[in-house]
C-alpha positions in Angstrom: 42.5 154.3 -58.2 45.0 157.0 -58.6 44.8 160.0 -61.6 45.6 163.4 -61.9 42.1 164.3 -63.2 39.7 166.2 -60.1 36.2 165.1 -60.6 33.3 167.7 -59.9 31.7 166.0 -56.8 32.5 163.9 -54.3 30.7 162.9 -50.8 33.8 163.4 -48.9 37.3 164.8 -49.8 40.0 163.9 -47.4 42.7 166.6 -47.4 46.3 164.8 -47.5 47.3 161.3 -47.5 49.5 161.2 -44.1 49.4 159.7 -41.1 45.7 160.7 -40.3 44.4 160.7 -44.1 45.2 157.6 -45.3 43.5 155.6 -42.0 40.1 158.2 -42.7 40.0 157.5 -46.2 40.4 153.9 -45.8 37.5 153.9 -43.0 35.2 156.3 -45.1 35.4 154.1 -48.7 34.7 151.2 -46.9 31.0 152.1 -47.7 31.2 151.5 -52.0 27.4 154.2 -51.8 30.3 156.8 -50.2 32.6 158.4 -52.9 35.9 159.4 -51.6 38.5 161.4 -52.8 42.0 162.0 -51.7 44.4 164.9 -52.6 47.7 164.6 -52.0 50.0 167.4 -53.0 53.0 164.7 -53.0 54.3 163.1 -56.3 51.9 160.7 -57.6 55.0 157.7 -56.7 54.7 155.6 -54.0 58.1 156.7 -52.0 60.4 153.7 -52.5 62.6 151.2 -50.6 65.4 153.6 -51.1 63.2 156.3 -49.2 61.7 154.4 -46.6 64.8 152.8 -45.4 64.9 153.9 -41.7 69.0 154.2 -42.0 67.8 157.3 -43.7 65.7 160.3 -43.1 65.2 162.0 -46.4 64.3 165.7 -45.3 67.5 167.3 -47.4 67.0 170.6 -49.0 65.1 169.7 -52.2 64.3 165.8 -51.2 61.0 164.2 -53.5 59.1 163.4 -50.5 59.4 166.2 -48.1 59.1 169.4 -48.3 60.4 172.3 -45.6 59.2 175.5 -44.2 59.9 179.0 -43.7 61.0 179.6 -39.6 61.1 182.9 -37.8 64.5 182.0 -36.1 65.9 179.8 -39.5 65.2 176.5 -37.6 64.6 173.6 -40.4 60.8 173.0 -39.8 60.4 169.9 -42.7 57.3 167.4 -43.3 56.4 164.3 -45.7 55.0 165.4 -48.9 53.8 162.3 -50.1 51.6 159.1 -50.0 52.2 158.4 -46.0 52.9 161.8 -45.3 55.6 162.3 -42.6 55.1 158.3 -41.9 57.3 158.2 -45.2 60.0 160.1 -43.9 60.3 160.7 -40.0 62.6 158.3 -38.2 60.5 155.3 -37.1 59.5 156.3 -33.6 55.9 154.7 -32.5 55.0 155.5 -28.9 51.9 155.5 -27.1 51.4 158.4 -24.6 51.2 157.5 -21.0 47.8 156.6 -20.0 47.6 159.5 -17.6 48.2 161.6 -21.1 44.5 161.3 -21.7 43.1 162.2 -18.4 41.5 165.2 -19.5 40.4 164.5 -23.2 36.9 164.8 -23.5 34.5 162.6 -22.9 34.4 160.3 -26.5 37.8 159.7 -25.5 37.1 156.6 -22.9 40.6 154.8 -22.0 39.1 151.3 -23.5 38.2 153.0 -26.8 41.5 154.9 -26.9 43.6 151.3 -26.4 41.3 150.0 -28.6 42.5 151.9 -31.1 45.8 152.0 -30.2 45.8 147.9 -30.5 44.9 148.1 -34.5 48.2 150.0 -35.2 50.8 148.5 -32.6 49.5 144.8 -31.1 51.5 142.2 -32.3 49.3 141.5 -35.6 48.6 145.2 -35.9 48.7 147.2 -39.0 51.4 149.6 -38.2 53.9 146.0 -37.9 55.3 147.9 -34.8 58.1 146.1 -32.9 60.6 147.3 -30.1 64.7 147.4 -31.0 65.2 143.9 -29.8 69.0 143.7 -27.7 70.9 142.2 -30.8 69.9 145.8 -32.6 71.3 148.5 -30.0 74.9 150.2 -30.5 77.0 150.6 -27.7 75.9 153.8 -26.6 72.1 153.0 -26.6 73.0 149.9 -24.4 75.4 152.2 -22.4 72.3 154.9 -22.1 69.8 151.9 -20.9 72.2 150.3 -18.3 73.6 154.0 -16.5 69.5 154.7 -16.3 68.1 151.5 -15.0 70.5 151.8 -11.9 68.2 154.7 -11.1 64.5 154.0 -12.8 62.4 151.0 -14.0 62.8 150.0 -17.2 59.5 148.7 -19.3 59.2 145.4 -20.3 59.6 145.7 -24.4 56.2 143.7 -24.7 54.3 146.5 -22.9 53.1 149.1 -25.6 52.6 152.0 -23.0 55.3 154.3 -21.8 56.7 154.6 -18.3 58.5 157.8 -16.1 61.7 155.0 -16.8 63.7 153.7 -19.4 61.6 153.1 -22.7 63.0 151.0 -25.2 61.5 152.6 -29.0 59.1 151.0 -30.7 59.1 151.2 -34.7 56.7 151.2 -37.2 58.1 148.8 -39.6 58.8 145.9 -42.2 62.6 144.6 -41.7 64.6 147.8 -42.3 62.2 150.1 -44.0 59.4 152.4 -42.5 56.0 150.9 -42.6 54.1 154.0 -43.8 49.7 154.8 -43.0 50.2 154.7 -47.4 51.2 151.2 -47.3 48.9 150.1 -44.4 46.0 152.0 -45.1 46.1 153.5 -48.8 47.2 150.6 -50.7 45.3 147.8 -49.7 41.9 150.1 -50.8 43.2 152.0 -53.3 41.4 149.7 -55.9 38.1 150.3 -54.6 35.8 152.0 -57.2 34.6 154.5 -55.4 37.6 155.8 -53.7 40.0 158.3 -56.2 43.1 159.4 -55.2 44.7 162.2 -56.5 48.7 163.1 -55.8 50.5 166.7 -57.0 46.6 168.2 -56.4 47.8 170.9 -53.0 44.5 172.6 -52.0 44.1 176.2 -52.1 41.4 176.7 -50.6 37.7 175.3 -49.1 35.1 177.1 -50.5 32.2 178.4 -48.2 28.7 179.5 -48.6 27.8 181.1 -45.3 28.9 178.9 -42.7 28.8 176.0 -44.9 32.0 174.3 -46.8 30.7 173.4 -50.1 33.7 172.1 -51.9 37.6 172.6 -52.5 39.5 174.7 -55.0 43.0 172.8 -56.5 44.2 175.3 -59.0 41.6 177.0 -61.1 39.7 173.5 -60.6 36.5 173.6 -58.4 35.0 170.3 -56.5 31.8 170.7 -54.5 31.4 167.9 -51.7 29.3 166.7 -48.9 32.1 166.8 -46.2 35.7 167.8 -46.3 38.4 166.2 -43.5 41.6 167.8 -43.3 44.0 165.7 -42.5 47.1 167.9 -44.1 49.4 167.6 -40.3 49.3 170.8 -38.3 51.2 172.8 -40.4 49.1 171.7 -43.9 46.2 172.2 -42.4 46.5 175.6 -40.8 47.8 177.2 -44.0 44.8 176.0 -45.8 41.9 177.4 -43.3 44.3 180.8 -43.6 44.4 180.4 -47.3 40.9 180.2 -46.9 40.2 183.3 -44.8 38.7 181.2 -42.1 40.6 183.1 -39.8 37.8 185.3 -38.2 35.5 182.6 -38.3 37.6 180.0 -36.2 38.5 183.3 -33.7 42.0 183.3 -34.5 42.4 186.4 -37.4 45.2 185.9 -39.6 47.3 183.1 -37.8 46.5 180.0 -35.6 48.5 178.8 -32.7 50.6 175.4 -32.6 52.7 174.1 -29.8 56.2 172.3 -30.3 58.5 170.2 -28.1 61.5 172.3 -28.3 64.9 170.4 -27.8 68.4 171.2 -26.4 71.3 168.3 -27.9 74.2 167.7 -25.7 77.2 166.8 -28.0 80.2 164.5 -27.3 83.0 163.3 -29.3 83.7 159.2 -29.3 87.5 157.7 -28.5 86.3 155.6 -31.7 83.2 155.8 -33.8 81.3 152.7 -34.8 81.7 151.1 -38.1 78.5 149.6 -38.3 75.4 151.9 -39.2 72.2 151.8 -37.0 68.9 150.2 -37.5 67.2 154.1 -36.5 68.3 157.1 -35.2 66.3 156.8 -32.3 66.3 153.3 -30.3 66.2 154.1 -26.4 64.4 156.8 -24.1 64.2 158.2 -20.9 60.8 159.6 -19.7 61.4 161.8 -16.9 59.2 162.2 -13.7 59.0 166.1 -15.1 58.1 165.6 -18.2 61.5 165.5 -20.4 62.4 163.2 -23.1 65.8 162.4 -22.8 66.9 160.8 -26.1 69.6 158.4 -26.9 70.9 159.0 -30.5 72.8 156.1 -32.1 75.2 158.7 -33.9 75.8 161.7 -36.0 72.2 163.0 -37.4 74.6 163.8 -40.8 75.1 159.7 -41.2 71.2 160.0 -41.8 70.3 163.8 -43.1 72.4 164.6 -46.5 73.6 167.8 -46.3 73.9 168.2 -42.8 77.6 169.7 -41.2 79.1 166.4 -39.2 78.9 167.6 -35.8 79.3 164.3 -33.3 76.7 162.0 -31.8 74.4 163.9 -29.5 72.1 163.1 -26.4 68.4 165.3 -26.9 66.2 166.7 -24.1 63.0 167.6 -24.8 60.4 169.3 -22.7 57.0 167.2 -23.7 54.7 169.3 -21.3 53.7 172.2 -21.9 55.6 172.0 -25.0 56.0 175.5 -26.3 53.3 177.9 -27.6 54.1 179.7 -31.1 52.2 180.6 -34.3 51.9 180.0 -38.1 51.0 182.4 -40.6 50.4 182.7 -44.2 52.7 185.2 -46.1 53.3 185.8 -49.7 55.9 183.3 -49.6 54.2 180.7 -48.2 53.5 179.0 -44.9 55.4 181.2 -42.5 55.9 179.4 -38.9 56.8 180.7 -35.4 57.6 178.2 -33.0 57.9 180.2 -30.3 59.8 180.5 -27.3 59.9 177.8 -24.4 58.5 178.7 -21.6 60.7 179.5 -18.1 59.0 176.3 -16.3 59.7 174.0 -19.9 63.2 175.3 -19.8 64.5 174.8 -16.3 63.2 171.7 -16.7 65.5 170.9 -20.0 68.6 173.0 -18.4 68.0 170.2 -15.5 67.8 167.8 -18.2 70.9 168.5 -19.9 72.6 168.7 -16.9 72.1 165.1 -16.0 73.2 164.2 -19.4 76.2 165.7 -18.8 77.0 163.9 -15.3 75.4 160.4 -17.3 78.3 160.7 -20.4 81.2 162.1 -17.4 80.0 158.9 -15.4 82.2 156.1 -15.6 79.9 153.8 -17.8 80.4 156.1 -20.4 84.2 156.4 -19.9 85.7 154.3 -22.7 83.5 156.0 -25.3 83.1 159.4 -24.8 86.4 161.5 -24.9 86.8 163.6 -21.6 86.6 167.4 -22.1 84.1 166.8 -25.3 81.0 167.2 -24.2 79.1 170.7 -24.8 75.7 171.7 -24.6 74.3 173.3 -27.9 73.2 176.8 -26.9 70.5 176.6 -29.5 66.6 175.1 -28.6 65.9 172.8 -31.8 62.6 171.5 -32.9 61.5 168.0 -33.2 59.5 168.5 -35.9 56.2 167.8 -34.0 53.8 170.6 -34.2 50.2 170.6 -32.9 47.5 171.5 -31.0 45.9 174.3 -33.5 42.7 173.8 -33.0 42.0 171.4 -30.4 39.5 169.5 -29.2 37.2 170.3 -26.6 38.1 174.1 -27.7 37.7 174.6 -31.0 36.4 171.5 -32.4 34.3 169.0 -31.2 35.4 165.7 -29.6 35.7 164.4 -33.7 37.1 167.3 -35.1 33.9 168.8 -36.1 34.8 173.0 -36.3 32.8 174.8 -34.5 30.5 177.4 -36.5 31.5 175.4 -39.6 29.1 172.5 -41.1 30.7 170.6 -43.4 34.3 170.6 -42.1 36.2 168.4 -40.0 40.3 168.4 -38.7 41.3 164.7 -38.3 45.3 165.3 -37.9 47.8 166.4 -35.2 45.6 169.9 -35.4 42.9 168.7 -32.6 45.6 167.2 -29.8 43.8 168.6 -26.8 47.2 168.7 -24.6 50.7 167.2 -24.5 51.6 163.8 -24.3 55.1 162.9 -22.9 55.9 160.9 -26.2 55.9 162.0 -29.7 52.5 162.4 -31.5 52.9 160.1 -34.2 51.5 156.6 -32.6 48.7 158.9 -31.1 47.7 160.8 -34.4 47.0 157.6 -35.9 45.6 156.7 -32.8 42.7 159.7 -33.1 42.5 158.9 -36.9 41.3 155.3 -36.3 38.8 156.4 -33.8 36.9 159.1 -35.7 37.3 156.9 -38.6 35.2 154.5 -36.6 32.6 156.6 -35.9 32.2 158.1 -39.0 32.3 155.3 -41.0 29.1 153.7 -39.0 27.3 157.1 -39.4 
């Protein structure tokens, strides 16, 4: 059930309804003896049609579902506030990482439980209703991206649901044109269970400790004491509330707690004629490089899906995926202050490389009756795209299910505990991580 009203106890709270929370909380309440609560510090509304619509992303200044951070550099760093998180909101993107990706997770982390997990979200009957952008789907400029690259690199067959060094065609989490969010697949199915309660506009302000042992949550000037509590609030959520919390010390990291990023550089072109027809996603076609970039096809402007945003052409992205760079988040009396850093010199030949090849793709004859000659420019600033983590990860910080260390009573089940990069985005693999712990706990 949903309501605004905190009860005094519970046996577990679960920290945020996104991506990770909603698969935990669905796992945990499975048990009717377990009492579950969710807070959420989204609006209590399910986000609609008009919201999940992947023709849109609705991160605008002020926008019902998201909400935005303060950056050191005045980079937008924006994230889902609202049943499904980020899954509400992002733009529809649902890679595995490579396989290779996990070689050095620890030891809970065997390949066949990590597909295994992978299969409940993406197979064909999975949860997550994933699907690849079938041909019919593509613009021209995807199709013109897929065709200069496979003269050079494999492509992967669209049935395969892990990533090559080669042409990737995206695969979406989805129902027909609208996002499928963790809310829908996870939350709403159980949210009539009696003993799981979930609570939206309730934003933590703290855990409460006794020693070195959380006791309960504080929302407001309301207290809960609990058996457990999993925060699942993304990397970002998370880390201001064990700062909030003056866990600093504790967790070794004083007053602010690292996060990595994969930083991006856009290359910018102007079209002889722009499309008339709007794109399924953003995002429908990458390149994974053999050194680690992302090179990202978008379908057109970012300002056909962003309100607000200055029209400034369609653009090509390349991101570095590994290392990904290292910066910081902080709490300050305005908030959630964020640092993402700068990239590193290995990260950043490696994009300048990227770019560069980009450039010689769009000035290639394939491109030549859609991109106007003389157009294209590199954009001298290094974006964000908007996938922080790797706070506190595992094998490091917290145990191989996001146990803290030194802390009973706590556990991080979000992009927080990523243990190293993958050469996709972390979205597929977050939920990936969320369904096995959720396994294991639930049989404890």
């Amino acid at each position: 059930m949903t309501t605004r009203r905190l009860p005094t106890t519970a046996d577990v709270v679960v920290v945020g309804a996104g991506s990770a929370g909603c698969v935990i909380a669905e796992r945990l309440s499975r048990d009717p003896g377990r009492a579950v609560v969710v807070l959420e510090r989204g609006p209590r509304d399910w986000p609609p049609p008009a919201v999940r619509d992947l023709q849109v992303l609705p991160i605008e200044h002020g926008a019902g579902f998201a909400r935005g951070h303060t950056e050191a550099t005045g980079l937008p760093v924006v994230r889902g506030s609202a049943l499904g998180g980020s899954s509400a909101v992002n733009g529809g993107y649902f890679l595995r990482w490579h396989r290779d990706d996990f070689d050095d997770w620890p030891a809970q982390w065997s390949p066949e439980a990590i597909a295994h997990a992978y299969d409940e979200l993406d197979a064909p009957d999975g949860t997550m209703g994933v699907t690849a952008f079938a041909d019919d789907e593509l613009v021209d400029v995807v199709r013109l991206f897929e065709s200069y690259w496979a003269q050079a690199m494999p492509v992967r067959a669209t049935a395969d649901p892990w990533p090559i060094v080669g042409v990737n065609r995206v695969r979406s989490n989805r129902e027909g044109p609208l996002r499928r969010t963790s809310a829908e697949a996870y939350l709403r199915p159980a949210i009539d269970r009696p003993n799981l309660t979930v609570i939206t506009d309730a934003e933590v302000a703290e855990v409460m400790v006794a020693g070195r042992r959380v006791t309960g949550v504080r929302v407001g000037a309301d207290r809960m004491s609990v058996g457990e509590v999993v925060l699942s609030a993304g990397t970002l959520g998370t880390a201001g509330i064990l700062l909030r919390s003056g866990l600093g010390s504790l967790i070794g990291s004083g007053g602010t707690l690292p996060l990595h990023e994969h930083r991006e550089v856009l290359v910018h072109y102007r079209r002889h004629v722009d499309p008339q027809v709007m794109p399924t996603a953003l995002l429908q076609s990458v390149v994974h490089t053999a050194d680690d970039v992302e090179i990202r096809c978008y379908s057109t402007d970012m300002a056909r899906f962003v309100k607000g945003v200055e029209p400034v052409g369609p653009a090509v992205g390349v991101a570095g995926m590994r290392p990904g760079s290292l910066g910081a988040v902080r709490v300050g009396d305005t908030g959630l202050l964020v640092d993402l850093g700068t990239v590193d010199p290995a990260s950043a030949r490696r994009m300048a490389l990227g770019a560069e090849s980009v450039r010689d793709m769009l000035n290639s004859s394939t491109f030549g009756g859609v991109v106007e000659p003389g157009s294209i420019v590199v954009d001298p600033v290094v974006r964000t795209s908007q996938h922080a983590w790797g706070s506190l990860p595992m094998g490091v910080r917290t145990d191989d299910l996001g146990g803290l260390d030194g802390l009973t009573g706590l556990r991080v089940v979000d992009g927080s505990i990523l243990p190293a990069a993958g050469r996709s985005g972390p979205h597929a693999t977050i939920m990936m991580i969320a369904v096995r712990i959720g396994d294991v706990l639930a049989a404890r």
